[in-house]
N, C-alpha and C positions, 0 to 999 in steps of 0.2 A: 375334741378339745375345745373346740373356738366354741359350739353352745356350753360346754363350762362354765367357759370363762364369763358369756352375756349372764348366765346364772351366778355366778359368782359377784360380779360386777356391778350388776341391775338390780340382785334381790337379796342376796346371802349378805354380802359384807355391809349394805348400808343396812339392814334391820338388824345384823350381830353386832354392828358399833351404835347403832339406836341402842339398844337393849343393855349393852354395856356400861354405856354412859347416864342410863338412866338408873342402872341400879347401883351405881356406883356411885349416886348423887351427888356429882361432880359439876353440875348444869345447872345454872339457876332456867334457863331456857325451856320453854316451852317444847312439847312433843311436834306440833308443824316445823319449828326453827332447828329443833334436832334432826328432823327428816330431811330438812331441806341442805342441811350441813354434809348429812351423809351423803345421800342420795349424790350432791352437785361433786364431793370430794370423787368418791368412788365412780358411779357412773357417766358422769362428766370429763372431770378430771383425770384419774388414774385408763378410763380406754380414750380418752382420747392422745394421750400422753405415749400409752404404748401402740396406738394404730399410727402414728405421725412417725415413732420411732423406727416404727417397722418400714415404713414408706421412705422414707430418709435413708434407711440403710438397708433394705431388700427393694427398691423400687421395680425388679425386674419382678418379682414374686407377686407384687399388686398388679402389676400392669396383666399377667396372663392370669390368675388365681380369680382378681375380681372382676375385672373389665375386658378379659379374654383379648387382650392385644400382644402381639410378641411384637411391633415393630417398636424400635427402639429409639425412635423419635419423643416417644411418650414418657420416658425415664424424666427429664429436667422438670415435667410438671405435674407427676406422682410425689416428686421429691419436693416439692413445693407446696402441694397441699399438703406435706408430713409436716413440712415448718408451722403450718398453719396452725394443722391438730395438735403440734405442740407446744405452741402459744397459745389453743383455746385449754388445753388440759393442765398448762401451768397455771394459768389464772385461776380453774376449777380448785386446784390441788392449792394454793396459796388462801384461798377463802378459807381454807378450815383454819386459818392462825387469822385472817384476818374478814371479819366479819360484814364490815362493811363493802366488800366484792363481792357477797353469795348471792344476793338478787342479780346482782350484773351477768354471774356465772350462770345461774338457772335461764336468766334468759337468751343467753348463747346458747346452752343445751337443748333448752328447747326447740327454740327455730331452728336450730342443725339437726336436731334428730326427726324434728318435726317433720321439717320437709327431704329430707335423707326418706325417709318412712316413706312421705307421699311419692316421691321421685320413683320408689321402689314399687308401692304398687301402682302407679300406672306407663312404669316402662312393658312393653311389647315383648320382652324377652322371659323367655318362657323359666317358669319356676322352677327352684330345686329345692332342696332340704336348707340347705346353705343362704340363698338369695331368700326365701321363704322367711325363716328365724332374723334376718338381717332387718326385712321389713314389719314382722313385726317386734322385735325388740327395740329396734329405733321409735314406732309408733308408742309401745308401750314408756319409754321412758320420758319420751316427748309429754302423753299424759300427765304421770307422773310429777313430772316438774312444771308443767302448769298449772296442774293443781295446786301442788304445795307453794309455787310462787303465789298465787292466787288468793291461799290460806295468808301466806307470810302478807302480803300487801295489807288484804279487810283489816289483818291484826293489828296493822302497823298505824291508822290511821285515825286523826282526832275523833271523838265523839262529836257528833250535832250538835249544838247548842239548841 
């Protein structure tokens, strides 16, 4: 279920809402600013909105599932990086109506996933399926939006004189 969802998440739903809105020609928007809308809404936004959710209101389930802790000292500050995730995933999730926040979003996304990614491969603790896909779809989305931030910026800015 949970690689599902990174596939749903990361690559299905921002290229089926790319693809929809392009052939819908509803956009006067370029293909980088469509991707960048997607991409920040869905893989920014919507997971981190439902991993904060989850954290908030299953803190015991994060504490052993991802960080293998059962003491229960560790509940108040699971549940506080959920507030976090869903303060970064509202703003993501608010850029699709409001435009000028998608740069701001992409670049939250990316340094969280960025370094989320790097945290993951060079922690010591030994790989699984699970912790494996974790690091690299953090790494790959982090790409992802630095590219396309990258793209949106060149595009954005004056010609030379």
């Amino acid at each position: 279920m949970y690689l599902g969802m990174l596939f749903a998440l990361f690559v299905a739903l921002p290229l089926a809402s790319i693809a929809i809105e392009r052939t819908r020609g509803r956009s006067m928007a370029g293909l980088t600013e469509l991707a960048l809308k997607w991409f920040v809404f869905w893989a920014v936004g919507v997971r981190l909105f439902t991993a904060g959710a989850s954290q908030v209101m299953r803190p015991d389930f994060t504490a052993a599932s991802i960080f293998q802790i059962s003491d229960p000292v560790v509940i108040p500050f699971i549940q506080e990086l959920g507030f976090a995730n869903i303060a970064m995933g509202l703003m993501a999730m608010i850029s699709l109506g409001a435009a000028s926040w998608r740069r701001a979003a992409a670049l939250l996304g990316f340094v969280f996933f960025g370094a989320a990614g790097v945290r993951h491969a060079l922690s010591a603790e030994a790989f699984n399926t699970l912790k494996l896909a974790a690091m690299a779809s953090d790494l790959y989305i982090a790409a992802v939006l630095g590219v396309l931030l990258a793209l949106s910026l060149r595009g954005s800015r004056p010609p030379h004189p």
